[in-house]
MIVO-578325 format. One record per residue (C-alpha): x, y, z. Coordinates in steps of 0.5 Angstrom, whole numbers, padded with zeros to 4 digits. Example, Ala and Ser with C-alpha at 12.3 -4.5 7.8 and 13.67 -1.06 7.14 Angstrom:
# residues 2
{{0025, -0009, 0016}} {{0027, -0002, 0014}} 
This chain:
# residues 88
{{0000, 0000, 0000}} {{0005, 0005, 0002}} {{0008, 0004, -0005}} {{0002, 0005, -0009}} {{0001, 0012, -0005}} {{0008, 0014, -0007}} {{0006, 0013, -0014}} {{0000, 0016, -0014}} {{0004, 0022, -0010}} {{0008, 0022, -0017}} {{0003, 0022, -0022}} {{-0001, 0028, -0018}} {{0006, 0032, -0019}} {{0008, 0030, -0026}} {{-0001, 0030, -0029}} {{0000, 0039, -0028}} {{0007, 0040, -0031}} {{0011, 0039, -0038}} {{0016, 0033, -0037}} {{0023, 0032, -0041}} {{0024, 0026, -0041}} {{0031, 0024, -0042}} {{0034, 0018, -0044}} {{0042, 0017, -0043}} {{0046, 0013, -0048}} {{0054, 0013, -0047}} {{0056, 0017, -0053}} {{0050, 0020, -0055}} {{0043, 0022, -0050}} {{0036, 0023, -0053}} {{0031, 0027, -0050}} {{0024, 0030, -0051}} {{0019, 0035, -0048}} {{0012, 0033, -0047}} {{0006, 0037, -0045}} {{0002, 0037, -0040}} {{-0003, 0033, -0045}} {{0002, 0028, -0046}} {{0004, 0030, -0052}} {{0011, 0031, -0055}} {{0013, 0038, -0056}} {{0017, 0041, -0062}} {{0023, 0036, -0064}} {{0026, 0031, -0060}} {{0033, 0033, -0057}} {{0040, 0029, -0058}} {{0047, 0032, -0054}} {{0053, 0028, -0054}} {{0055, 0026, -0046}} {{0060, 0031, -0045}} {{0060, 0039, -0042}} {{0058, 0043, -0048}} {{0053, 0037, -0050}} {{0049, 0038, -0044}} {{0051, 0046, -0045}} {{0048, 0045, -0052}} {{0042, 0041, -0050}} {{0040, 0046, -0044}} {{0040, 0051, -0049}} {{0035, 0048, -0054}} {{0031, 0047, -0048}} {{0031, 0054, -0047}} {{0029, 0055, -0054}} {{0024, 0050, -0056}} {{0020, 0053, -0048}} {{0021, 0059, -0050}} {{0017, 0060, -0057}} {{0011, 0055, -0054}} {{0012, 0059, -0048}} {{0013, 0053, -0043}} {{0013, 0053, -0035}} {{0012, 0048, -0029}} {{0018, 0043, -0032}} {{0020, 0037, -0029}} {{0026, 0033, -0031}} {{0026, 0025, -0032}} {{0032, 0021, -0034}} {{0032, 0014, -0035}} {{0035, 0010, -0030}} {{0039, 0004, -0033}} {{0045, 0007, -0033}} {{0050, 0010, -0027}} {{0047, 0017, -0027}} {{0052, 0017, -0021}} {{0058, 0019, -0026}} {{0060, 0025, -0026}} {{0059, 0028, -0034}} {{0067, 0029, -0037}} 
């Protein structure tokens, strides 16, 4: 039960904001901004994993919020990596 209303407390905060979900690769990250809808939102995103790809990705990020006048974002990455290690 106690794992069900911790989901259920998730899926609450995330129903009323804009995700960007993130999904690491070793060379090469993928990303996409989805809307509160559920729908994606403008192009999908790739940035290598290094400084000035992340530096790049925050940049289209800003972008692509800024001409759909997106607010409340919440960042998602997937998990199966080790996200422990710090970007080279």
């Amino acid at each position: 039960m106690k794992k069900f209303k911790a989901l259920e407390t998730k899926r609450q905060f995330m129903s009323n904001a804009n995700i960007i979900g993130i999904d690491p690769g070793k060379q090469t990250h993928h990303a996409v901004i989805i809307d509160k809808q559920g729908m994606r939102c403008g192009k999908p995103l790739s940035f290598s994993n290094s400084r000035r790809g992340f530096d790049d990705f925050i940049t289209k990020v800003k972008q692509q919020t800024q001409e759909r006048n997106v607010k409340d974002i919440v960042y998602a990455n997937e998990s199966s990596c080790n996200l422990w290690l710090p970007v080279p």
